[in-house]
C-alpha positions, -999 to +999 in steps of 0.1 A: +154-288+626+148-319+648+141-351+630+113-377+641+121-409+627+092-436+625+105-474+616+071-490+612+079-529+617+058-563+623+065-584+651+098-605+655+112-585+626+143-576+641+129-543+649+142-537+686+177-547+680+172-519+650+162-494+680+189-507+704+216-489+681+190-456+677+193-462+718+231-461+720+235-433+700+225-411+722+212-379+700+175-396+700+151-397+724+141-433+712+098-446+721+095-481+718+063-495+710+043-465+721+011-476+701+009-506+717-007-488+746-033-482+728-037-516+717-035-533+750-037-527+789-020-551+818-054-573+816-047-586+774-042-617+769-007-612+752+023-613+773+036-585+795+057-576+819+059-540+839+031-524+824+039-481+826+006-466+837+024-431+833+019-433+793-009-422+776-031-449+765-048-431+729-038-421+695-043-385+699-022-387+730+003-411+721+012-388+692+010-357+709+037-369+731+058-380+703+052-346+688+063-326+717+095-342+725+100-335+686+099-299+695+131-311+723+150-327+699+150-357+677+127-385+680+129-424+672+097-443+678+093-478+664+062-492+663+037-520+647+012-505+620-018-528+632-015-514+669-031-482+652-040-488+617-074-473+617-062-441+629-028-441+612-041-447+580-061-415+578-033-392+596-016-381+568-004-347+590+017-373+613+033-394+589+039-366+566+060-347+593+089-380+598+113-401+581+088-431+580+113-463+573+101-498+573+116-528+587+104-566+570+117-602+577+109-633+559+076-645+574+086-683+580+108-668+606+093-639+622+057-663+625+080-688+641+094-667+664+060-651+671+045-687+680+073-694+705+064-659+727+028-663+716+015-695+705-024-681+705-017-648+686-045-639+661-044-635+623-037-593+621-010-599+648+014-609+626+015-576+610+025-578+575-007-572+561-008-540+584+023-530+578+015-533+536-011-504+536+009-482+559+034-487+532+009-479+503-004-451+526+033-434+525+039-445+488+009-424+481+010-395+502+048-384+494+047-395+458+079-419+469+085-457+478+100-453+511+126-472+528+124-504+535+149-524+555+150-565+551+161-577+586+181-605+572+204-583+552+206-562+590+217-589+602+241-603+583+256-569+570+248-546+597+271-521+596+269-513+563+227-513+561+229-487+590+255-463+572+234-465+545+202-459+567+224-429+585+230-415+550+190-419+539+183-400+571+212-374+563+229-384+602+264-393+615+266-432+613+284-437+650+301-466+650+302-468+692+259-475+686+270-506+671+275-527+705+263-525+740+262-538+772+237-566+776+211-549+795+172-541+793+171-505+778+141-488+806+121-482+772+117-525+771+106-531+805+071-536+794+076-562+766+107-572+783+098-609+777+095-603+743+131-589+741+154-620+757+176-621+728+179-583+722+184-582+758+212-606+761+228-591+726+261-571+725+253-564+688+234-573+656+242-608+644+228-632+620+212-664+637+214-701+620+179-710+620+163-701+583+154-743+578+149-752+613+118-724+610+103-736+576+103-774+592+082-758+616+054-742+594+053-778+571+045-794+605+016-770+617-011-762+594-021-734+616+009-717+612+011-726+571-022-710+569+000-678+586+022-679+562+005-678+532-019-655+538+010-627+549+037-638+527+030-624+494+028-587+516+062-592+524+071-603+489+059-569+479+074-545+500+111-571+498+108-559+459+120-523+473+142-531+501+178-512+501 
């Protein structure tokens, strides 16, 4: 049976660089973002590059495409939970029928990060909160805590958080997925400007920038007031990370 993997992230959470390996596999037909259509056109105010007018641009038709190339063969779509949380929170059919895995960083960076792409981004953009009751929504509906992934530990130990992520989804762990060229993957192109780093990657590695991010947020109250209202959702969900 063909799998359909959902890894159901925040922004700047190490996410796409998660995908890029799904991408260089090659036994995936890999979505990136696909929600997001939904969430905004070529005229939003947040930054965009070459907008695809081919892709549907609702829920129901966003998933319907996911679900048909399901019936072609397996399906990784990664996604952020506030581009749809209305309608994914009440779609138990959908989530029921993937692997839903979730991805989480520590907030002082991914808010940072955000800021620099972003600096005007609004309070349910940063996606923890969001990506909390998606969480409690799967917790609940399969009876199970799912799988949760702390980008950090991806990053400094990747191969051995994505054997054990290839061994939760009960696939071959390919160790060839593990670098690439550095290109833009055709699935980026919209939110290409969002992706310079993954981009310019040949594989997953751990940047040196934990303090130089938390001397940001004590220097802008704005951003503190980010912080802590999204942190302690991220505590949570770190309490059950693999």
């Amino acid at each position: 049976m063909n799998k359909m993997v959902g890894l159901w992230a925040h922004p700047r959470s190490r996410s796409t660089v998660l995908e890029r390996v799904f991408i260089e596999r090659g036994d995936f037909q890999v979505f990136h973002e696909p929600f997001a259509h939904m969430a905004f056109c070529e005229a939003s105010a947040i930054p965009s590059d070459e907008w695809d007018h081919s892709l549907p641009t609702t829920y129901e038709g966003i998933k319907a495409q996911l679900i048909e190339a399901k019936t072609q063969g397996n399906v990784f779509h990664k996604d952020m939970c506030y581009h749809c949380l209305d309608d994914l929170k009440v779609d138990q059919d959908f989530l029921v029928q993937q692997h839903n895995i979730f991805i989480i960083r520590e907030p002082a960076s991914s808010i940072v990060s955000h800021h620099r792409v972003h600096p005007d981004m609004p309070l349910q953009a940063i996606g923890h909160k969001a990506l909390y009751e998606i969480f409690c929504v799967v917790t609940k509906l399969t009876g199970h805590v799912p799988y949760v992934i702390n980008a950090d530990d991806l990053a400094a130990e990747p191969e051995r958080v994505m054997r054990k992520l290839c061994d939760h989804l009960q696939i071959e762990f390919l160790p060839h997925a593990m670098t690439w060229k550095r290109e833009c993957p055709s699935q980026w192109k919209t939110w290409r400007s969002w992706h310079v780093a993954a981009e310019n990657s040949e594989r997953i590695v751990l940047p040196d920038n934990q303090q130089v991010d938390s001397d940001v947020l004590d220097h802008s109250p704005k951003l503190k007031a980010l912080y802590d209202y999204h942190r302690p959702f991220y505590a949570r969900m770190n309490e059950f990370c693999q």
